[in-house]
N, C-alpha and C positions, 0 to 999 in steps of 0.2 A: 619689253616683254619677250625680247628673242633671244636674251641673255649675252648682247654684245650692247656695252655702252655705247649710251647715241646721245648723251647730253651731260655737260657740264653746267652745276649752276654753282653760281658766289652768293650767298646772306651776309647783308651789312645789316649795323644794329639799327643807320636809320634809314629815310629813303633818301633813294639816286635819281639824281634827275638826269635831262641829255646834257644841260652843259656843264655838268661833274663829270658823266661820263666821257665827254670831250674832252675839255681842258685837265684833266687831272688823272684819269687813267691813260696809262700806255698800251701797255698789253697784258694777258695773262699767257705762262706757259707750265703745260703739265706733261706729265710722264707717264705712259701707260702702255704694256706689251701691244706687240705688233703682230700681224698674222705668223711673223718668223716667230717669235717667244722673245726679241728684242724690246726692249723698255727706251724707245727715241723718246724725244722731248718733241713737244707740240707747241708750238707761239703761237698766238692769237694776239691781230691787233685788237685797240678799241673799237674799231668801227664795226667789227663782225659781231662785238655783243651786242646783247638786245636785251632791253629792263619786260620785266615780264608782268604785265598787264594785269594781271592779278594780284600782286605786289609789288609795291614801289619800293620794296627793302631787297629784290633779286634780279639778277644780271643771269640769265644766261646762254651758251652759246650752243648748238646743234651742228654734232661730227658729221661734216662729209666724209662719204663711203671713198672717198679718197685715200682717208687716212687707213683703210687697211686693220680697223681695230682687232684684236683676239676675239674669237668669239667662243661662248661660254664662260667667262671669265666674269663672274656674280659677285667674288668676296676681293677682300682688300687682303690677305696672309697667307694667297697661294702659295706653296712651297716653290712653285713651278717655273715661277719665276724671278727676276731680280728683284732683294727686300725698297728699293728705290722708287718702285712704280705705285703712284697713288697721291705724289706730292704735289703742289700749285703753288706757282709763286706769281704774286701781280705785282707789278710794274706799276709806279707812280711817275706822271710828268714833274720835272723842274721847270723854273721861269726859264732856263737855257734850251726846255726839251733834251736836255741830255739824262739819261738815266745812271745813277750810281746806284751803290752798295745797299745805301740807306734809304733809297727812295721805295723797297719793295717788301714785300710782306711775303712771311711762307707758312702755310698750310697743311693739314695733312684731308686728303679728303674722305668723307663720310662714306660710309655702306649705301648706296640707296637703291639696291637693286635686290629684287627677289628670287628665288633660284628658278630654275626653268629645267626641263628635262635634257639630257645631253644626249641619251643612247638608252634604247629599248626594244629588246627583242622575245620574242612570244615561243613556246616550243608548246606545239598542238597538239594533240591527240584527238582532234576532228568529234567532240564530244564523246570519245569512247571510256578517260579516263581523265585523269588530272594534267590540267595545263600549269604551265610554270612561266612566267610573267619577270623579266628581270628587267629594273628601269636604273639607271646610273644618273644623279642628279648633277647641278654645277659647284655646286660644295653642299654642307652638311647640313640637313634639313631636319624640322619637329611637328609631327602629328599636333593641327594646332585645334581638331575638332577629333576626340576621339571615338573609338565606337562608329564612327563612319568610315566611305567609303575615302580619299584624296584624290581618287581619279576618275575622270566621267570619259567616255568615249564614244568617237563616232563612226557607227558603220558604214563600210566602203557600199553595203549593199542597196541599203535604203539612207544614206545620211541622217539619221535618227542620232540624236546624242541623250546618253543614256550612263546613269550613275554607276559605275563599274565596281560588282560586289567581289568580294574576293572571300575564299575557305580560311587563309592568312597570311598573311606579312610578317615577313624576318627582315633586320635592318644590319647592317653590317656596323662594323664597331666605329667607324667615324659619321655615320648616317648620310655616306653619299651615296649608295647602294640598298635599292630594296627589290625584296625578292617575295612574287604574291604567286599564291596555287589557286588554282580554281576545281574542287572537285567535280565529281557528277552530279553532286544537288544543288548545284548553282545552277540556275533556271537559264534554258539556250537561248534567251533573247536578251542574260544578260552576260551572253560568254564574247570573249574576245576574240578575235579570228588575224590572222595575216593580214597585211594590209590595211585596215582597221587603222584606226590614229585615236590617239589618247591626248588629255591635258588634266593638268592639276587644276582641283577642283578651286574656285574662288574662295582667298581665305581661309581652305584648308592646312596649308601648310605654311612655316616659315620659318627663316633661315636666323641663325645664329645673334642676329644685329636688328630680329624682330620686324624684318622682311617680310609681309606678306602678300601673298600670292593675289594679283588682280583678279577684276572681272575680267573674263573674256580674250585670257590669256591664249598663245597660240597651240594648236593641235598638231602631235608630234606624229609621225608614220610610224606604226608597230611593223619590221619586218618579221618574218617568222619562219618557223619549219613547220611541216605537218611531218607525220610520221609515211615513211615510206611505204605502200602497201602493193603489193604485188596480186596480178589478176588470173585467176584462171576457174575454169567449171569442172563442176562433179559431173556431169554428162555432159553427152554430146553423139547425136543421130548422124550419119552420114552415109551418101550415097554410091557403092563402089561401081562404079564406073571406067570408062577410058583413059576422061582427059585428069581424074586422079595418077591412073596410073601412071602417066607422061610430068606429072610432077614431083620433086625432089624429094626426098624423106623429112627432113626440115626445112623450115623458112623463116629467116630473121626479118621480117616486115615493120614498117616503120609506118604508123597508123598515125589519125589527128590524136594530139595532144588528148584525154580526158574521152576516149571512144568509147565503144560498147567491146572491143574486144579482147578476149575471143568471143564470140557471138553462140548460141546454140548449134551451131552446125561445126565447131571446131574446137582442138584440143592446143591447148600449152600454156603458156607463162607469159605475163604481161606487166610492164610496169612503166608508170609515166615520169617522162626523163626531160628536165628543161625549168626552166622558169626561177622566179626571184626567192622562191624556197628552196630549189634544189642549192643556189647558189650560196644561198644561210648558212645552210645544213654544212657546205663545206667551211665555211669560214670558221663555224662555231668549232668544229673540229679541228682547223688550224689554231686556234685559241687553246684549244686543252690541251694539244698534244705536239703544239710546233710556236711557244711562248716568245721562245729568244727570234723569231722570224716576223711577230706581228705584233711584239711589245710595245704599248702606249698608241697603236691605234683603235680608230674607234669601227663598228662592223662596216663601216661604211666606206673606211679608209682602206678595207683589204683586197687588194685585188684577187680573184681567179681566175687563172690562164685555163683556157679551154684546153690548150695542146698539153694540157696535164692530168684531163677526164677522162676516166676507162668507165665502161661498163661489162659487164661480166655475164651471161645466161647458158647456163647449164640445163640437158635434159636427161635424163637414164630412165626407159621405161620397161619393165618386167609384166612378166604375167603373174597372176595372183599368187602361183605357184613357184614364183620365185626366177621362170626362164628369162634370159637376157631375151630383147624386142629389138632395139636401136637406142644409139644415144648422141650428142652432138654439142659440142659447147662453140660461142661466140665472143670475141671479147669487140668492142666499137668502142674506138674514139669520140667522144666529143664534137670534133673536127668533123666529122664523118658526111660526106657532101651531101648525104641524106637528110641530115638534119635543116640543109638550106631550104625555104620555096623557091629558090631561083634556081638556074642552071649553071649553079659555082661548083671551081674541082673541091673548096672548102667552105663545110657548116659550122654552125656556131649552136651547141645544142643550148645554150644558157639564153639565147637570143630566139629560137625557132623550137618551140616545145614538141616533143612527139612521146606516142606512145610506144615503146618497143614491144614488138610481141615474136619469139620463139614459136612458132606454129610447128608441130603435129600432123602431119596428114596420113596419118592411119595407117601408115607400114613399117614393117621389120627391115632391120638390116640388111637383109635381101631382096629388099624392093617388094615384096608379097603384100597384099592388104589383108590388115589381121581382120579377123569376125569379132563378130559381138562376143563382149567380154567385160569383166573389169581388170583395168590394168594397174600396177603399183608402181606412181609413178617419185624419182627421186631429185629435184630443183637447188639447183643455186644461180640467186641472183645478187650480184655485189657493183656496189661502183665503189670507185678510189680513184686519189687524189695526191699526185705524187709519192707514189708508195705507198699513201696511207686508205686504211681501208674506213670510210664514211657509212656503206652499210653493208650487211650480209644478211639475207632471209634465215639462213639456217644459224645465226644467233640466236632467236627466239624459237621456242619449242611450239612444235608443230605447224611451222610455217613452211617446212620445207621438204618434207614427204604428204603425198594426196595420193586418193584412192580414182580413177575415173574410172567412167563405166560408159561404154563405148556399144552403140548399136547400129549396126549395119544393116544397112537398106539394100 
């Protein structure tokens, strides 16, 4: 059920006892891709088969994880690999024990594996809008209960497994690829999330050679992205004082992962940087936009190098009236020792999440602390990823001009 063959079996038309199996069989040997995409041959003596207890008309034999099999690998007419792999030839003893030509019988072997998920990744909208759900099978699969759901999932939050509704399914032209949306009227307890793991539903689905899907198949990891969303407040009280004065006009402060800030007593722009979505986010866009660099791997196979992560925060703030205030931009590495809890010269932001926040502390270019007021304020926040740009706020309209309103104490 994990979509790597783990067993070979032989049907004869009558039954085998042990000393047919001894005296008369030698070995059997098959051929089947290797974790390289190589198609070796595999020999089995007699003595490793075993007649299988529920029938006395079958022999068969259980892959040691020795042998290194392909994994994913469900159909017998991959393109993928050499047309060779799939064949069995057994071996008969002679009264010499020597084997020839004639002593052996060849095979082609049957389908008997049902497909399994290969790769599935989630692109979230945190219930604000339409999730999009894309699963990649191990060959080509058929809705074998229509009008239902074929996939049930369980949350990372409560482990509840629960029938996963979807708004609709699009299937790609060889039906190794399906693609499911989830609107806003899919009820949130039965939406999808990061992390989250998915399986095909028993006997929902089945593959081309009428494969179908066991009980209690295995549950697959949904990685995901959430949509990047950047923090800051329409107010904010603050006290002018001394030890304000004696502090910097901006502050690029590195908060916990998922904080509260800015908090009510402070101004700027925040947004959370780290973790197994930010690291999605990038691959998904190595995939769109850098194909010939991560062709035929799967999400899991791509690496990202940290010393390739920028992040980017801009501030420009005006008076309502349009006068320049202060303004100050950031770009941080990845790398950036900050992002370790240790006391390393190097951080790993993918490994140690934090909140980045561009803090405000209430003065003009000239050091002055402004009065109460509302200020017009102008943000850019972006990360990128060797050259390539992964997000920008000021893509989307209205995320990147805000109005504060600032009252001094």
């Amino acid at each position: 059920m994990d979509g790597r063959m783990d067993r070979l079996e032989l049907y004869f038309l009558g039954n085998i006892t042990q000393d047919y199996l001894k005296n008369t069989i030698d070995s059997v040997c098959f051929t089947w891709p290797d974790t390289l995409a190589l198609t070796p041959k595999y020999c089995v003596s007699h003595s490793a088969l075993s007649i299988d207890s529920a029938s006395g008309r079958r022999l068969f034999y259980d892959l040691p994880k020795s042998f290194n099999i392909q994994p994913n690998l469900t159909e017998l007419n991959s393109l993928q690999f050499d047309k060779s792999y799939g064949t069995v030839v057994l071996y008969y003893k002679t009264e010499s024990n020597s084997i020839v030509k004639n002593d052996s019988s060849e095979v082609q072997m049957k389908d008997g594996m049902a497909p399994v998920i290969k790769e599935a990744s989630l692109k979230s909208t945190q219930g604000k809008g339409t999730d999009t759900l894309l699963v990649t099978f191990s060959e080509g699969v058929l809705e074998n209960q229509e009008g239902t759901s074929i996939f049930e999932f369980k949350s990372l939050k409560d482990s509840a497994i629960r029938e996963l509704r979807h708004s609709t399914i699009q299937w790609n032209l060889t039906n190794t690829q399906a693609t499911l949306t989830f609107g806003t009227e899919v009820d949130k307890s039965q939406r999808l999330f990061p992390r989250d793991s998915i399986r095909l539903r028993a006997l929902a689905t089945k593959d081309m050679e009428l494969n179908k899907v066991p009980e209690n198949s295995l549950f697959h990891a949904v990685p995901g992205t959430y949509p990047f969303t950047t923090f800051t407040n329409s107010s904010a009280e603050f006290f002018a004082n001394d030890s304000l004065k004696r502090m910097p006009i901006f502050q690029l402060l590195f908060r916990p992962f998922e904080s509260n800030s800015p908090s009510s007593s402070e101004m700027g722009i925040a947004i959370d940087i780290g973790g197994q979505e930010l690291e999605n986010a990038v691959k998904e866009t190595l995939r769109d936009r850098r194909k010939n660099q991560v062709e035929g791997l799967d999400l899991s196979e791509i690496v990202v190098e940290p010393e390739k992560l920028f992040f980017s925060l801009e501030l420009q703030i005006f008076t309502n009236h349009g006068a320049y205030v202060a303004s100050t931009q950031s770009e941080t590495p990845c790398t950036d020792s900050r992002f370790s809890s240790l006391s390393a010269s190097k951080g790993n932001c993918l490994s140690d999440s934090k909140r980045l926040f561009l803090r405000w502390n209430f003065m003009s270019v000239d050091h002055r602390i402004v009065g109460t007021g509302v200020f017009i304020v102008k943000t850019l926040v972006a990360i990128s990823y060797d050259g390539l740009v992964i997000y920008r706020n000021d893509q989307k309209s209205g995320e990147s001009i805000y109005s504060w309103g600032v009252f001094r104490r």
